[in-house]
NURO-430864 format. One record per residue: residue number from 0; x, y, z of N, C-alpha, C in turn. Coordinates in pm, 1 decimal, m for minus. Layout:
! residues N
[NUM, [X, Y, Z], [X, Y, Z], [X, Y, Z]]
...
This chain:
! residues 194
[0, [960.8, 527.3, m196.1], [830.2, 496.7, m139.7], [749.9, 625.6, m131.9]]
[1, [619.2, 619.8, m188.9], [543.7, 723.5, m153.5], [531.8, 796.5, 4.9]]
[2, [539.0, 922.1, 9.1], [497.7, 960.3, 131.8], [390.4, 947.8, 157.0]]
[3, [294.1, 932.9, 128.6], [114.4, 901.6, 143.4], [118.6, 719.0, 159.4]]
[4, [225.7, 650.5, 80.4], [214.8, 521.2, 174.9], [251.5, 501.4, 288.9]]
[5, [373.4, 595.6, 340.0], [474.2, 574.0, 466.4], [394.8, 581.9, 611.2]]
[6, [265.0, 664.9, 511.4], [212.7, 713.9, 694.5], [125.9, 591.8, 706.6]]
[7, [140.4, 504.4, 842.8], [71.3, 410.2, 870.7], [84.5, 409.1, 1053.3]]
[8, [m37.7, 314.0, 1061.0], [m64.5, 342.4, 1232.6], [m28.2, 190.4, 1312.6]]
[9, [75.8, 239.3, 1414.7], [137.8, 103.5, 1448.5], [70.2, 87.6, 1556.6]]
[10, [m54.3, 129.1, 1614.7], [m141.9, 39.5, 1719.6], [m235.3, m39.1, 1589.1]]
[11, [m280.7, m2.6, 1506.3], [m389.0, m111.9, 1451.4], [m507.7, m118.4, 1538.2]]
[12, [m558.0, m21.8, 1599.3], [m706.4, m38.1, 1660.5], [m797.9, m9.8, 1544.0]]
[13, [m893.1, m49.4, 1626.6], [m1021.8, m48.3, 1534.6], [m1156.0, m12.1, 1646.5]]
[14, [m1262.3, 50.6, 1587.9], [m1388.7, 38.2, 1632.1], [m1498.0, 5.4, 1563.3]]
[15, [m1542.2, m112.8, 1600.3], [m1644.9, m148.0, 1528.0], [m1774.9, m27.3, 1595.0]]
[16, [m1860.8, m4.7, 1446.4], [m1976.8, 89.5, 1490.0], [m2062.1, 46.7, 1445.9]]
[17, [m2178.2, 35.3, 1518.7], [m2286.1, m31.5, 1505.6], [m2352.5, m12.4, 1397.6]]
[18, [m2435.5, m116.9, 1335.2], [m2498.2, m127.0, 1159.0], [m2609.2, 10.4, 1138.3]]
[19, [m2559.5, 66.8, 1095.5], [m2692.6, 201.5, 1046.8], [m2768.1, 172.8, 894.4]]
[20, [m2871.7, 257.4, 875.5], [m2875.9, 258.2, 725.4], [m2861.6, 383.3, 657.1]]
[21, [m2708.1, 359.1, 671.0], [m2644.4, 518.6, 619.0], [m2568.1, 442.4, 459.5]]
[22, [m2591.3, 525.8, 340.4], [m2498.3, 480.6, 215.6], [m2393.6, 594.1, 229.3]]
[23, [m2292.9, 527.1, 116.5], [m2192.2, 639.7, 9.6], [m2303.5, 706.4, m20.5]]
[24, [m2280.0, 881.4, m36.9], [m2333.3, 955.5, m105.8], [m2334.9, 890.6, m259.7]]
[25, [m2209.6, 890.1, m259.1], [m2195.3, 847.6, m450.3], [m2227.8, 739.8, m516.7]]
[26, [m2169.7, 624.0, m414.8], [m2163.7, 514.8, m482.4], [m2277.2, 401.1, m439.7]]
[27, [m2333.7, 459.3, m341.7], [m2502.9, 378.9, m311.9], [m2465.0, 290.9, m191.7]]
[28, [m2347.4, 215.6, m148.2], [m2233.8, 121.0, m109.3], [m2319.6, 138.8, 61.6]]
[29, [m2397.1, 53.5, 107.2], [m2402.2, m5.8, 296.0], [m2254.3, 62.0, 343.7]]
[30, [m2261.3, 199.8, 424.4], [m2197.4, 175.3, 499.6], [m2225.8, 123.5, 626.7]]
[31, [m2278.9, 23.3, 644.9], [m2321.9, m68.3, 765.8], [m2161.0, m127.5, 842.4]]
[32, [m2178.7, m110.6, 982.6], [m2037.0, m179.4, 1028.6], [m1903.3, m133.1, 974.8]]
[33, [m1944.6, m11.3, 884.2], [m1828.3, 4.9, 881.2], [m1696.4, 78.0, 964.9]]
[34, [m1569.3, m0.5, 977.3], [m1466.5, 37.8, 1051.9], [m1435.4, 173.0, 1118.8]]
[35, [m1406.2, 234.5, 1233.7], [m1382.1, 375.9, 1232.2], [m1244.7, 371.2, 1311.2]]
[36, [m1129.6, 459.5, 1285.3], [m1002.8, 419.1, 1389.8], [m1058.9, 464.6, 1542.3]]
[37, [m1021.8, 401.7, 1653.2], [m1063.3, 529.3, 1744.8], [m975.5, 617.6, 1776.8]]
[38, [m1050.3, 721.5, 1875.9], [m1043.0, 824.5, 1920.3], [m882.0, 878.2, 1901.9]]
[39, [m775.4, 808.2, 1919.2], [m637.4, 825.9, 1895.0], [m589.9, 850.9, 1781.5]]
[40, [m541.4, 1039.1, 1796.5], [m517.2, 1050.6, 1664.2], [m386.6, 1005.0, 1568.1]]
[41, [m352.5, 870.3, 1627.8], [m258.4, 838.4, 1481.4], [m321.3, 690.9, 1468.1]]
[42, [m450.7, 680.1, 1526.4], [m498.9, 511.0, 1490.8], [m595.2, 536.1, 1364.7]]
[43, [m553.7, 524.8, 1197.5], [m605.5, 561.2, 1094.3], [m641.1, 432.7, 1033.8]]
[44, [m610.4, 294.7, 1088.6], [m660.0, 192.3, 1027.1], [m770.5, 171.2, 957.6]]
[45, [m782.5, 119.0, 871.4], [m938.6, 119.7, 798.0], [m968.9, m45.5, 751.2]]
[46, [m1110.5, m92.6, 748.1], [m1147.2, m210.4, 743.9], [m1139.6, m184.8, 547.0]]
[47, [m1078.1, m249.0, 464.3], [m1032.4, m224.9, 325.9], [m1151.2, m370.6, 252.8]]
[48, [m1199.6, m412.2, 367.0], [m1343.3, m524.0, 261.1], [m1427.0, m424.7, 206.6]]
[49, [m1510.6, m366.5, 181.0], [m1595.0, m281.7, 120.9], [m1485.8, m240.2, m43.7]]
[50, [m1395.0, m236.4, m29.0], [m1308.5, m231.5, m113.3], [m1241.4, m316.0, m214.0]]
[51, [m1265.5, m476.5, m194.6], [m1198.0, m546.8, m224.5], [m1297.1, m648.6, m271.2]]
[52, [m1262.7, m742.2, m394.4], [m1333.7, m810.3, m463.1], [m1284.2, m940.7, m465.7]]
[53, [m1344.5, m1045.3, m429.4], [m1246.4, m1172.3, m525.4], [m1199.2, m1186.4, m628.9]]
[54, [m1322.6, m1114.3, m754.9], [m1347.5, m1111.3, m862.5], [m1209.5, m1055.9, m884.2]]
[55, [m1174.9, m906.3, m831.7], [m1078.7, m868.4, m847.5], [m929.3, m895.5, m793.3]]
[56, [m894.6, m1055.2, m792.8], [m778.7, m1074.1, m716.6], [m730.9, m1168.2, m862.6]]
[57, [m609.6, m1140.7, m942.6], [m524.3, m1147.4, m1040.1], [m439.2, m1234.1, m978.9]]
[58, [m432.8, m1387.5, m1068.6], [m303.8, m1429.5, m1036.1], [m250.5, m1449.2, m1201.5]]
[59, [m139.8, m1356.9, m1164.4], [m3.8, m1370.7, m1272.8], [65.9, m1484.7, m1331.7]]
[60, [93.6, m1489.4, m1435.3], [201.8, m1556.3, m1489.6], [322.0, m1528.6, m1439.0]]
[61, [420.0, m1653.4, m1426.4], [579.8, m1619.9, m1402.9], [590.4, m1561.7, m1531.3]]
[62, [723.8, m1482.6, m1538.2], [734.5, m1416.6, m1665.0], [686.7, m1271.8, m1733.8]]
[63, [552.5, m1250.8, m1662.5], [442.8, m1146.0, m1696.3], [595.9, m1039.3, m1709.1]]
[64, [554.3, m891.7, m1799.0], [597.1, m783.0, m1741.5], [557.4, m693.7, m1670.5]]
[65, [648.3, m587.0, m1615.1], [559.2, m487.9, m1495.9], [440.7, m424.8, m1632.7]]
[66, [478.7, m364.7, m1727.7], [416.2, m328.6, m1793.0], [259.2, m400.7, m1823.8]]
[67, [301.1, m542.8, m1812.5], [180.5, m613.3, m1887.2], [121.1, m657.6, m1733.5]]
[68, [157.8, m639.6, m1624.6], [113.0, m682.5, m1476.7], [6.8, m562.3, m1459.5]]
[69, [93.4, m391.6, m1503.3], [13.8, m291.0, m1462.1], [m123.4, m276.9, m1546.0]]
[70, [m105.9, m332.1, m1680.7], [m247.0, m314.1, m1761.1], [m335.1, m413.5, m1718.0]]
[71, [m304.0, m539.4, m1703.3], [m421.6, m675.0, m1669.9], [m468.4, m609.1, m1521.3]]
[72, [m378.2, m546.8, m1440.8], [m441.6, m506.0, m1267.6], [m571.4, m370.1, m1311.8]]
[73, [m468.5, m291.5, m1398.2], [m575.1, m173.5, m1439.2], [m698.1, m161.1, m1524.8]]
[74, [m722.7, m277.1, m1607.9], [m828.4, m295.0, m1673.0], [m914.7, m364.4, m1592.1]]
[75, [m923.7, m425.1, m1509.8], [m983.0, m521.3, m1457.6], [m1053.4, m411.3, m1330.7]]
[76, [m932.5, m340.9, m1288.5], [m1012.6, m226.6, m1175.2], [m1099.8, m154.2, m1213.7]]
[77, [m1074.8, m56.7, m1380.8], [m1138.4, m7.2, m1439.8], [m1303.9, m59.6, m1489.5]]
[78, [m1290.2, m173.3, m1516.6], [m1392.2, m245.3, m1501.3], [m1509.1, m199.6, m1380.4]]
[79, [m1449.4, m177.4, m1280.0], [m1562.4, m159.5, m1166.3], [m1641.6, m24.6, m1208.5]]
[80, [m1780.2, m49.1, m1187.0], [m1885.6, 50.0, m1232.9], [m1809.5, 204.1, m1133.9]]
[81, [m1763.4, 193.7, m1073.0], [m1689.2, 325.0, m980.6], [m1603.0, 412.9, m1014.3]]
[82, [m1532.8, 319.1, m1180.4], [m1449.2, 419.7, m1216.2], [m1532.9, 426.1, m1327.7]]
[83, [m1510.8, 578.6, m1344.0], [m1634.7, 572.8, m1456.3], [m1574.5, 636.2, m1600.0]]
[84, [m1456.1, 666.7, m1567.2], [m1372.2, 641.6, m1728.8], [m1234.3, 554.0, m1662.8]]
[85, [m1281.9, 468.3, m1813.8], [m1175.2, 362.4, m1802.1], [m1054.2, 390.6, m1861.5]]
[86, [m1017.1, 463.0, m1939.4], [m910.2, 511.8, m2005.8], [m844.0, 543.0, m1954.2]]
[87, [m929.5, 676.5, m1877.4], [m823.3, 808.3, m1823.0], [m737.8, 742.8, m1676.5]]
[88, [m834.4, 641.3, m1646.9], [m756.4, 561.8, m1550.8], [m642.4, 499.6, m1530.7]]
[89, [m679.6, 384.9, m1686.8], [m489.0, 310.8, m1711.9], [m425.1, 424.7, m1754.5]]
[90, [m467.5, 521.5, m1824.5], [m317.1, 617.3, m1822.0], [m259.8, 658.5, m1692.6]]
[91, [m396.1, 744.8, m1619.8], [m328.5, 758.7, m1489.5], [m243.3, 633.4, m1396.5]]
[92, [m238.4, 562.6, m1406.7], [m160.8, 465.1, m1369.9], [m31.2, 440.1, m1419.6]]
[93, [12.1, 440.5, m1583.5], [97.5, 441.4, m1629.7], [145.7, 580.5, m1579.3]]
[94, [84.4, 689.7, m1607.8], [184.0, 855.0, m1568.0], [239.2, 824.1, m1416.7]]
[95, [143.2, 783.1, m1320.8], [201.8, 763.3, m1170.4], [320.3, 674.1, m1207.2]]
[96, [327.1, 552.2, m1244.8], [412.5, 489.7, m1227.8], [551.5, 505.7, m1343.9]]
[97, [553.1, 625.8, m1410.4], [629.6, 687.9, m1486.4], [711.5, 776.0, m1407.0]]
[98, [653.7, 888.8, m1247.2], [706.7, 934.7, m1182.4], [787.2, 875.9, m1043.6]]
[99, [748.2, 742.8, m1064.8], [891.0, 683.5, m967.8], [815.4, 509.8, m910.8]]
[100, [852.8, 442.3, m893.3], [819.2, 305.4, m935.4], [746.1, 282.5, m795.9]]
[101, [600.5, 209.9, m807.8], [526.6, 187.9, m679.8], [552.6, 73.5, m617.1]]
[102, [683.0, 41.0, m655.6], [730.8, m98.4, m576.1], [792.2, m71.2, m463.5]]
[103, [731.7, m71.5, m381.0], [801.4, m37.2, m202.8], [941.4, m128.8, m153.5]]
[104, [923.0, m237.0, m208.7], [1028.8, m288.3, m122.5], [921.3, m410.7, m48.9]]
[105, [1019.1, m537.2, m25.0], [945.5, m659.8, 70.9], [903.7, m735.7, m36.4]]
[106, [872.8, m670.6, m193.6], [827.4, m773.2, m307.5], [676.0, m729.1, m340.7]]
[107, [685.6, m567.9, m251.4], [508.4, m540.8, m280.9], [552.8, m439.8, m360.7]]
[108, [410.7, m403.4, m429.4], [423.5, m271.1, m575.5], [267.3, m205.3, m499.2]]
[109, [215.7, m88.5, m473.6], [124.5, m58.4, m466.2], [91.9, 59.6, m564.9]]
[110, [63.3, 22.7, m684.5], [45.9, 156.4, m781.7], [m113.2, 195.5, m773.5]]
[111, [m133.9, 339.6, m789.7], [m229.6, 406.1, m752.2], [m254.8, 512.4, m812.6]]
[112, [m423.6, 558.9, m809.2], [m432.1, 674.9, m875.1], [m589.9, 727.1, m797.6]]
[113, [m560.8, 850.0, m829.5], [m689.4, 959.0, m770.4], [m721.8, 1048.1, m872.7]]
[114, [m856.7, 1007.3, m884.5], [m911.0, 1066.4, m1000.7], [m1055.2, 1178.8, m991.9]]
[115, [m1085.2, 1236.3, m1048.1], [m1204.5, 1294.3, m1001.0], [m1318.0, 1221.4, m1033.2]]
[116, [m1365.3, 1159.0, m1152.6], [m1416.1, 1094.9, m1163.4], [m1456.2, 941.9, m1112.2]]
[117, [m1336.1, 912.0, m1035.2], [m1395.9, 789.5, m929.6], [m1463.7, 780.5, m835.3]]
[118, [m1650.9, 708.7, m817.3], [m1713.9, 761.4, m707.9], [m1655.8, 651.1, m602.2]]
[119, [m1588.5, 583.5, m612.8], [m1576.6, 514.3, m486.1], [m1414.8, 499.9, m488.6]]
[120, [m1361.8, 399.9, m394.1], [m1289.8, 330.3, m379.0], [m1245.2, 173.2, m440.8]]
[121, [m1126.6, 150.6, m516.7], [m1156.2, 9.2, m558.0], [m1052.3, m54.3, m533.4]]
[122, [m1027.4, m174.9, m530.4], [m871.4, m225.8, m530.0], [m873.0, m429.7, m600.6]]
[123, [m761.7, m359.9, m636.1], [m721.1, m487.8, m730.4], [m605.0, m566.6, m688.9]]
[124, [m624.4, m639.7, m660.4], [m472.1, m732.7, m603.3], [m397.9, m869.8, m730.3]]
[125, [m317.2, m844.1, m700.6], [m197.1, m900.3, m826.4], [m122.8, m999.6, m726.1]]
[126, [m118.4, m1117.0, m769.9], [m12.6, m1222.9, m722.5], [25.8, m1264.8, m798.4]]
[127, [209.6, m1248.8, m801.6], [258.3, m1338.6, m887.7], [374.9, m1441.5, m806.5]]
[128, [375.1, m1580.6, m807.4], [460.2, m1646.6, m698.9], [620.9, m1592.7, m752.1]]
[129, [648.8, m1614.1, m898.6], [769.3, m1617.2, m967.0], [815.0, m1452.4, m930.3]]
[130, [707.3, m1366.6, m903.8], [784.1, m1226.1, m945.5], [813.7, m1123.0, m1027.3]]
[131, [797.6, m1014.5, m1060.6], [815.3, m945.1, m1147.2], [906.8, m853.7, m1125.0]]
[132, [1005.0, m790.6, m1252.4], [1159.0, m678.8, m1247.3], [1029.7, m591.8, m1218.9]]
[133, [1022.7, m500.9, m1133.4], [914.9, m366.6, m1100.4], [1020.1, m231.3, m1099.0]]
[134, [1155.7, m252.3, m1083.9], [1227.1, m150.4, m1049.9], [1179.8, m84.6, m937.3]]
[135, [1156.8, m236.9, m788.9], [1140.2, m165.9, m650.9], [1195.8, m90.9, m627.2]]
[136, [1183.1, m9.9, m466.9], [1301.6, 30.5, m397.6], [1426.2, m24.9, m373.9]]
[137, [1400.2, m183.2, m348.2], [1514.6, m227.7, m309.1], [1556.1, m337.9, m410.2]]
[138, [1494.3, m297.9, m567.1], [1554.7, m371.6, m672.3], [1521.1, m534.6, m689.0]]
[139, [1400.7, m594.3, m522.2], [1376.1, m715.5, m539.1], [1276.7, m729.2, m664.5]]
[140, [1228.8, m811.2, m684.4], [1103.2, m888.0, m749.3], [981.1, m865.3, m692.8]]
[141, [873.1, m840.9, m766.3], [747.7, m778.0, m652.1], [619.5, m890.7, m703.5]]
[142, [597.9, m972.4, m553.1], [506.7, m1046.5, m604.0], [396.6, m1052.2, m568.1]]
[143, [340.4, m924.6, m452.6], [194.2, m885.5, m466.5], [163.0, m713.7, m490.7]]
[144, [102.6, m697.1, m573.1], [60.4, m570.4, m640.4], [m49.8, m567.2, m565.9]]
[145, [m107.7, m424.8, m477.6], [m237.2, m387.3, m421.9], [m268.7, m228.3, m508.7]]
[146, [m361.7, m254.8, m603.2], [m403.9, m152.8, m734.7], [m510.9, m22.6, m655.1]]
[147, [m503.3, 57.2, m653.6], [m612.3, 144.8, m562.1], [m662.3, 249.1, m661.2]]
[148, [m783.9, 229.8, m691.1], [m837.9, 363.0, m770.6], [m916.7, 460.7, m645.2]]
[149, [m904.1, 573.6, m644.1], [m923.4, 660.8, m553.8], [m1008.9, 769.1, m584.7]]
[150, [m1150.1, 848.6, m539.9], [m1189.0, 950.1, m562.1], [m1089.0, 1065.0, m505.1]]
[151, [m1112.2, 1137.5, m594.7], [m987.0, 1239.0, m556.2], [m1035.0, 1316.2, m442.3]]
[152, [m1187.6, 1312.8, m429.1], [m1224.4, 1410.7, m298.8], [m1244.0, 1335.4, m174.5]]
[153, [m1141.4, 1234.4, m157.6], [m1186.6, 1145.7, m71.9], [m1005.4, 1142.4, m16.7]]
[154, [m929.8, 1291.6, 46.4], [m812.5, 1244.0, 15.7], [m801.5, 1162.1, 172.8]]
[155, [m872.1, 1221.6, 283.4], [m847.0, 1181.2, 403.1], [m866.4, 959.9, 394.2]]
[156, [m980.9, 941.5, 378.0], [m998.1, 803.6, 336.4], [m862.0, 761.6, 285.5]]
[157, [m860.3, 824.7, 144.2], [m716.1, 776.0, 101.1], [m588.7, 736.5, 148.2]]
[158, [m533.5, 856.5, 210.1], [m481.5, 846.5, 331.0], [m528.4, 716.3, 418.4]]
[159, [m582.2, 691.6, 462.1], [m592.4, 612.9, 578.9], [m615.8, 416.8, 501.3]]
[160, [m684.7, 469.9, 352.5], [m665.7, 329.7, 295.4], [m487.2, 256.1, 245.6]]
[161, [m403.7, 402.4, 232.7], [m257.1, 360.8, 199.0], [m203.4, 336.4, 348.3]]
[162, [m254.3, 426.1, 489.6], [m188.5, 353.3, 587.0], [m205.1, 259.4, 625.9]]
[163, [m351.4, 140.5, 608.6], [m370.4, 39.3, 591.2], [m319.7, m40.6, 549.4]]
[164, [m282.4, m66.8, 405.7], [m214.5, m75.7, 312.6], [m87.0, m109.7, 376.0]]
[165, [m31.4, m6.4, 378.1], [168.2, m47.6, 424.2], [108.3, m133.3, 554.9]]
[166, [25.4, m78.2, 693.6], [50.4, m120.5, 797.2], [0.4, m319.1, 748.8]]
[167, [m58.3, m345.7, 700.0], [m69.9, m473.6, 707.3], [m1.5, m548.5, 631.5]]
[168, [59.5, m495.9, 500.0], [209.6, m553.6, 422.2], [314.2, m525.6, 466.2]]
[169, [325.7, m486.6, 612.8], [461.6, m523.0, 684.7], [478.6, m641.2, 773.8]]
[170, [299.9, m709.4, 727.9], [333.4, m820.4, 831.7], [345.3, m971.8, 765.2]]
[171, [484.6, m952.1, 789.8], [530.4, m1094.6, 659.8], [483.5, m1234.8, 653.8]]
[172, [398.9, m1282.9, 820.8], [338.4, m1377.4, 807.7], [226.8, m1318.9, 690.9]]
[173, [174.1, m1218.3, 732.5], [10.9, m1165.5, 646.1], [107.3, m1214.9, 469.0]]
[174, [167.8, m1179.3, 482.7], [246.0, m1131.3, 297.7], [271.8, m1301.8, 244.6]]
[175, [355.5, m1400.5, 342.0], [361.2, m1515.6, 290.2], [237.0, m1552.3, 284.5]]
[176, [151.3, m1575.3, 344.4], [m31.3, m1612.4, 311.9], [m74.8, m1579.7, 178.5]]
[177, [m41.9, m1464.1, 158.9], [m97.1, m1405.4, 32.3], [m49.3, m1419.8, m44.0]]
[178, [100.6, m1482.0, m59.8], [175.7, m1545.3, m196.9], [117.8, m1635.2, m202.5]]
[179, [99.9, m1722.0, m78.9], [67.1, m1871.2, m143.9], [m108.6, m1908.6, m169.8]]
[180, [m184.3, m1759.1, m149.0], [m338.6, m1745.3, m168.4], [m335.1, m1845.2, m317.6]]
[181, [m445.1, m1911.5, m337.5], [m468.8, m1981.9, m435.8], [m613.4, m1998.7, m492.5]]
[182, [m681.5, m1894.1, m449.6], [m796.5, m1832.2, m444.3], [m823.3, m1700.3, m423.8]]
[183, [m929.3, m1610.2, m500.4], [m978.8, m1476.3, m430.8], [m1028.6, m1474.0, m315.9]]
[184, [m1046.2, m1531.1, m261.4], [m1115.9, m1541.2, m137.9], [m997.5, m1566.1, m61.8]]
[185, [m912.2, m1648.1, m36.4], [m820.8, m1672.1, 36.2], [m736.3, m1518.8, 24.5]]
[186, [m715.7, m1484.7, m111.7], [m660.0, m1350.0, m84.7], [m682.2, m1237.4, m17.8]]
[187, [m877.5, m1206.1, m31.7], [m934.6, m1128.3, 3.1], [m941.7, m1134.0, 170.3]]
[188, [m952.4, m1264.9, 258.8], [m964.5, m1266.2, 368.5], [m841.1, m1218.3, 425.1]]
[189, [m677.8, m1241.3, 353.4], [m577.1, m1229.9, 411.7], [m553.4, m1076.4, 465.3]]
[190, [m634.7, m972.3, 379.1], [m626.2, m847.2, 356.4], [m773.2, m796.8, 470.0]]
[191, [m889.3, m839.7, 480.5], [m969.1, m816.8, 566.3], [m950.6, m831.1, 724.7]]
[192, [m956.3, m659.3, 753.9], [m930.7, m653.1, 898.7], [m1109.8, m697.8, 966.3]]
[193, [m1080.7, m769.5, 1094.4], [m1185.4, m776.6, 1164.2], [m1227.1, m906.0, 1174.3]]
């Protein structure tokens, strides 16, 4: 398991902050309402909707390979106007997941990459009910993939979008919901804090 996934915050607070008309420098993106942990420094939770697409929620074939799971999740992320080379991306994805397999364990895979060229944040979610060989941690079948393209100068965010990340895919009611999502939207809400 990545050490940048492990760190996650087991209060789960949140502060909602009132709607401004402040953007992303980069990416133009309302940060209106958006999430802040409070004041407690290990509450890093982050609201991950601003991040997340229907458009971008993949449901798999039984059968698929990890190989052919990681290109359909990575082209489709790449796709988003945020990454702004699409190439250098699915490779970076294949090289990460060449240095040790982003399948955590529980049946989740979170493969990831930080790039300089990404102005935002993106994420792609993969369901497959049947499962895919991922060569987890714990050798199960991994049947939701959460895809994260990352600006590389954004490591603190990052951070706090992977402690997100683990902290809400440890919660196995949250995880059975999201196998049996049968919609982007149903997926996307399962994953939206707030």
């Amino acid at each position: 398991m990545d050490e940048e996934f492990r760190q996650s915050n087991p209060q789960g607070e949140f502060l909602r902050i009132p709607p401004s008309k402040h953007q992303h420098p980069r990416s133009g993106r309302a940060l209106d309402g958006v999430r802040k942990p409070l004041s407690k420094p290990h509450s890093v939770l982050i609201d991950l909707g601003p991040y997340l697409s229907a458009q971008r929620v993949i449901f798999l074939q039984d059968g698929v390979t990890k190989d052919q799971a990681l290109r359909t999740l990575a082209v489709t992320t790449a796709n988003d106007p945020s990454v702004t080379e699409k190439d250098a991306f699915i490779q970076a994805i294949f090289e990460r997941e060449e240095v040790s397999s982003t399948g955590v364990g529980g049946g989740i895979a979170v493969p990831h990459a930080k790039l300089p060229f990404n102005l935002d944040f993106v994420m792609t979610i993969g369901i497959c009910p049947g499962g895919i060989n991922f060569q987890a941690k714990d050798n199960e079948p991994v049947n939701i993939l959460v895809m994260i393209a990352a600006p590389e100068s954004e490591r603190t965010t990052y951070l706090r979008v992977l402690a997100t990340v683990a902290a809400l895919l440890k919660d196995r009611e949250l995880v059975e919901r999201l196998r049996a999502a049968r919609s982007g939207t149903e997926a996307i809400d399962c994953l939206s804090v707030g």
